[in-house]
C-alpha positions, -999 to +999 in steps of 0.1 A: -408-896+117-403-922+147-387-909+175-356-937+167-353-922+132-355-889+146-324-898+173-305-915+137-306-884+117-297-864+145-270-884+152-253-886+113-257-842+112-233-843+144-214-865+134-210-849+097-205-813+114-179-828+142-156-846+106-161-811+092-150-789+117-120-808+124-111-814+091-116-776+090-088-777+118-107-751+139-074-728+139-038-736+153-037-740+192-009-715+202+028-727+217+038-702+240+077-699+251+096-673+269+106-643+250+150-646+248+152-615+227+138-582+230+139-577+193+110-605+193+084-577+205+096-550+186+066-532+165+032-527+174+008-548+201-024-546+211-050-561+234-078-560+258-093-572+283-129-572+300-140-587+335-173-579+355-167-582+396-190-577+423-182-547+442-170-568+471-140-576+446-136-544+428-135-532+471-108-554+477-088-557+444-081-519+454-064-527+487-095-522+512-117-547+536-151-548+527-172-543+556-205-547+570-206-508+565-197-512+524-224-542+522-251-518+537-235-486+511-229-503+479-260-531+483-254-557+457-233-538+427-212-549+401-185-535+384-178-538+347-140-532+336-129-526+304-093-522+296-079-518+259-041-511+248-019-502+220+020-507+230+048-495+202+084-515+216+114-502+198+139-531+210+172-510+196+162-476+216+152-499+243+114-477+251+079-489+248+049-463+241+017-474+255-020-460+252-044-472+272-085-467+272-095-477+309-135-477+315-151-488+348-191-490+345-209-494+381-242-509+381-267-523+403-275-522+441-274-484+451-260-470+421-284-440+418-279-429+453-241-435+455-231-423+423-220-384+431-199-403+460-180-426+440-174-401+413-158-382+442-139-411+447-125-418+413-123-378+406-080-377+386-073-359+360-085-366+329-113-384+340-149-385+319-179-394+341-208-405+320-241-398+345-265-424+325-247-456+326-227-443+353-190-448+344-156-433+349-127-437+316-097-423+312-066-427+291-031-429+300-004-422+273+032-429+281+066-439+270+093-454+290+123-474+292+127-513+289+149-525+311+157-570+310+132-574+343+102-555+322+103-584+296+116-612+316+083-628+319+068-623+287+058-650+265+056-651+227+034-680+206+052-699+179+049-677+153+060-649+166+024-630+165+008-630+199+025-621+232+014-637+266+020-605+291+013-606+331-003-574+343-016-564+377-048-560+378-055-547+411-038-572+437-036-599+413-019-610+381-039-609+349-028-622+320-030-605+284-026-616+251-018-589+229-014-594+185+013-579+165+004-552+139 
């Protein structure tokens, strides 16, 4: 086939594929508005949300400056967050129940060497240490009341099935999108 024929046919398949998927409507764009009613969240949420930083952000996402000294410690590490959460709202009682799965995985740079330091570091209560791929998780469960500033800057999609909320995430604001059960 001629290179020009080869360009044609290559040309009609996109263009077929491009008519189909959007006559397929590749799924409804969500409408986000601010949530007027706390009886809009009530039920069951849940979301997640993953990020990988150097450790020059994870250093200073928890409040400290990272020096020359840190540069020379950690080397070039990353940091691999994973955060997952189940919320239960009950609008009338005016409490939300939340369980959340937290899991920080360190790799990179001097990992091997610094790991039994920053386990020191990270040592609460109920955390698991996992020694190969050298993370930390924990869970926190815990219900508590909803007061009009807790869900004044929540935002709900059109159909009433998604919820746009602003978490901090260290020193900044992260936002989740959690689905109705």
């Amino acid at each position: 086939m001629k290179k020009s024929n080869l360009f044609y046919v290559f040309f009609v398949c996109a263009l077929a594929f491009g008519v189909i998927f959007m006559s397929c409507g590749g799924g409804e764009s969500d409408t986000w508005s601010p949530v007027t009613s706390l009886n809009q969240l009530h039920g069951t949420w849940s979301g997640s949300h993953s990020e990988r930083m150097s450790i020059k952000d994870y250093v200073e996402m928890m409040g400290e400056t990272f020096t020359a000294e840190y540069a020379a410690l950690f080397g070039n590490m990353h940091v691999n967050f994973s955060y997952n959460v189940i919320m239960t709202l009950n609008a009338s009682a005016r409490t939300i129940r939340s369980l959340e799965n937290v899991t920080q995985a360190f790799s990179g740079g001097n990992i091997s060497a610094i790991w039994p330091f920053i386990k020191t570091m990270l040592q609460v209560p109920g955390t698991t240490f996992n020694d190969n791929n050298h993370s930390a998780s924990f869970v926190l469960d815990y219900t508590n009341t909803i007061s009009d500033n807790d869900w004044a800057n929540i935002q709900i999609n059109q159909n009433g099935t998604k919820a746009r909320v602003p978490f901090f995430f260290g020193n900044r604001i992260v936002y989740l999108v959690l689905a109705r059960h």
